[in-house]
N, C-alpha and C positions, 0 to 999 in steps of 0.2 A: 656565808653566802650560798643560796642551794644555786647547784649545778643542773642546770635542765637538761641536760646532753644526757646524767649519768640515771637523772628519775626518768627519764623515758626509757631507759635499756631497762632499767629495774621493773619500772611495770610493765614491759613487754617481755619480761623473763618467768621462769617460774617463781622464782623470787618476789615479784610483786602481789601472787598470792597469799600469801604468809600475810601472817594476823599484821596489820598497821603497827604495833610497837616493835617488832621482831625488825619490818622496814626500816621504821626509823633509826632503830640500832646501828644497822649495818652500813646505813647512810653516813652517820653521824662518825663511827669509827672506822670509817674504808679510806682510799687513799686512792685520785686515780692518778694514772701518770700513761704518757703520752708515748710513744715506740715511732721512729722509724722503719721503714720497709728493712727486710732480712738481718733483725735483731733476736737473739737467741735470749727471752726472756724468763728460759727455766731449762736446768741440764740438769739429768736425770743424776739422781745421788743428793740434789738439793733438798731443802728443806720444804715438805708440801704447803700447797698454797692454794686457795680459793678466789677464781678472778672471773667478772664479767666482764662480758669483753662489750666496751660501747660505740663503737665503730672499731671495720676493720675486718682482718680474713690471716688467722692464725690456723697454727699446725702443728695439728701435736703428732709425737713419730718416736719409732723405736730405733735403737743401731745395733746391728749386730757386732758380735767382737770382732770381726773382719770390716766393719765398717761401712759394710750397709744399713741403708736405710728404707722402713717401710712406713709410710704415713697409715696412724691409723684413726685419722680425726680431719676434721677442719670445723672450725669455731668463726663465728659472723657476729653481727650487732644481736646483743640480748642474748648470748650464749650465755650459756655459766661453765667453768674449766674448775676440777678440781673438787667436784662434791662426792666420786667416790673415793678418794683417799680421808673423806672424813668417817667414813666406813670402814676401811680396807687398809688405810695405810699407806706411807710413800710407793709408786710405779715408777715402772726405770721407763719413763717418757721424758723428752723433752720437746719444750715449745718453742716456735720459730713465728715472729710477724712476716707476712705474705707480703702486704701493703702498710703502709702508714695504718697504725692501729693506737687506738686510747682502751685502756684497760681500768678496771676498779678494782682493786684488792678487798676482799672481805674478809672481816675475822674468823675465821675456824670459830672459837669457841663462843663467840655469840650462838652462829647456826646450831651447836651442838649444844648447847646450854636450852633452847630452847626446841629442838627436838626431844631432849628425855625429859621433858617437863610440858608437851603439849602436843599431842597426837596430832595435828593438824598441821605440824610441820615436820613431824617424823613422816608421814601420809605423804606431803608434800617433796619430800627430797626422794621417799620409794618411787614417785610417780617421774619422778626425774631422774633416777637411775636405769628403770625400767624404759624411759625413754631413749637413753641412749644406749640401752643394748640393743635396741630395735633397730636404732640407727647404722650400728656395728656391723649388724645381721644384712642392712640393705647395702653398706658398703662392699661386704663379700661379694654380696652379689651383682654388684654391680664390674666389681673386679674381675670377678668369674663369666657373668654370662651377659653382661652392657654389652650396645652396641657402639660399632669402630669409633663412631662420635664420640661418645661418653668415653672409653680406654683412652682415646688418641688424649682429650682435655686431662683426664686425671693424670695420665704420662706425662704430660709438658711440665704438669704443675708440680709434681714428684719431682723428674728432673730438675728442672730449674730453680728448685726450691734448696735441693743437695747444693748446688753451683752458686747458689745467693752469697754475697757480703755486704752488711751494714750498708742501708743508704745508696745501694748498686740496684740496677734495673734486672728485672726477673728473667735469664737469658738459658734455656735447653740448648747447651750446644751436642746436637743429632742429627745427621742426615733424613733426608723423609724415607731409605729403606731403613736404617735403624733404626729409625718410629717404627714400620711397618712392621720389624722382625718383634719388636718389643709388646707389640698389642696384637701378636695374631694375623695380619694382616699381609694384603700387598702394597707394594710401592703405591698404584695407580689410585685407591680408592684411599689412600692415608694423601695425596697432594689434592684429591679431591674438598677429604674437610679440611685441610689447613685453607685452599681455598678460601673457603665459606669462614672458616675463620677470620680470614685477612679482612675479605671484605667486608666484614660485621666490625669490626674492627678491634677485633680481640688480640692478635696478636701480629707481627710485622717475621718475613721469611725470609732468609738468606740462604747460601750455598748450604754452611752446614749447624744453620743455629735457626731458633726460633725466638723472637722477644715476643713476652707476654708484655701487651697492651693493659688489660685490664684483668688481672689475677681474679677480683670478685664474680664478672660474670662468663670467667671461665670456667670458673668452678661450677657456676648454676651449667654449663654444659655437659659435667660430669654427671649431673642429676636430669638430663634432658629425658623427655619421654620420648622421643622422635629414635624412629627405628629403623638400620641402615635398609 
């Protein structure tokens, strides 16, 4: 039975480029399966894996051996996770669902069978690697030099993302000065955007916690062009 949900992420990916049989391959031997919100669907040391993501808002993130953690991804509909380790090798990353997410497993050695036997899909995964070192490159800086809007949204989702359990709602437990200390910032202009937040209806504010409403377009807030 074809899956409409998973050919529409496939041909909204890079993936859907690739030569028609290369598609049908991966179609025919992928596997999707379905995640609950704050499910850890890959821990670093596991076996690599190749996954489109076909709805949904994953995270991929590093832990330091003291136990922090630093996001250094976020994956949506028609992502692809996992095509530089078909290059490079296993990364000590692991991946977490944000929201309810359905995921498609591709097989590694299809994609690589027909990379070293067809330029147009070795072309095709460069064009896709190189994409997301771009992406890497704008996260920095959005880390670095985004405005209060963009830090405060990527803080929440950081936080509350660390704080998630299986099937539990997306909760920052932070005061709004330690938002403000966390992003640079003052008290007044961080209760500002939460604010604006609330009312947009992204996420819901208590004494000393923050519930994410809608994890997906809060993230689009981290990519906001609007300037404090």
């Amino acid at each position: 039975m074809t899956d409409h949900d998973v050919e529409y992420a496939m041909a909204g990916s890079f993936l859907g480029k690739l030569p028609k049989e290369v598609v049908d391959r991966l179609m025919a031997e992928g596997e999707r399966t379905d995640y609950p919100a704050g499910t850890t669907i890959y821990r670093e040391g596991s076996a690599p894996r190749s996954v489109l993501v076909v709805y949904g808002l994953v995270r991929v993130y590093m832990t330091s051996p003291e136990g922090r953690q630093v996001t250094v991804r976020y994956a949506r509909d028609r992502d692809v996770l996992g095509i530089a380790v078909l290059v490079g090798g296993p990364v000590h990353v692991s991946v977490q669902t944000l929201a309810p997410s359905s995921l498609f497993s591709l097989r590694a050695a299809v994609l690589l069978e027909a990379a070293r036997s067809d330029a147009r899909v070795a072309w095709a995964i460069a064009e896709e690697l190189n994409r997301r070192l771009y992406a890497t490159l704008d996260q920095t800086a959005i880390n670095t030099f985004g405005t209060v809007r963009q830090r405060v949204a990527a803080h929440l989702l950081d936080l509350a993302s660390t704080q998630q359990r299986p099937r539990t709602r997306l909760v920052a437990k932070v005061s709004q000065q330690e938002l403000a200390d966390a992003v640079g910032s003052v008290r007044e202009v961080v209760a500002r955007v939460l604010r604006e937040f609330r009312l947009a209806g992204l996420v819901a504010t208590g004494p000393d916690s923050v519930v994410i409403l809608d994890a997906v377009r809060l993230h689009d807030e981290s990519y906001s062009p609007t300037v404090e």
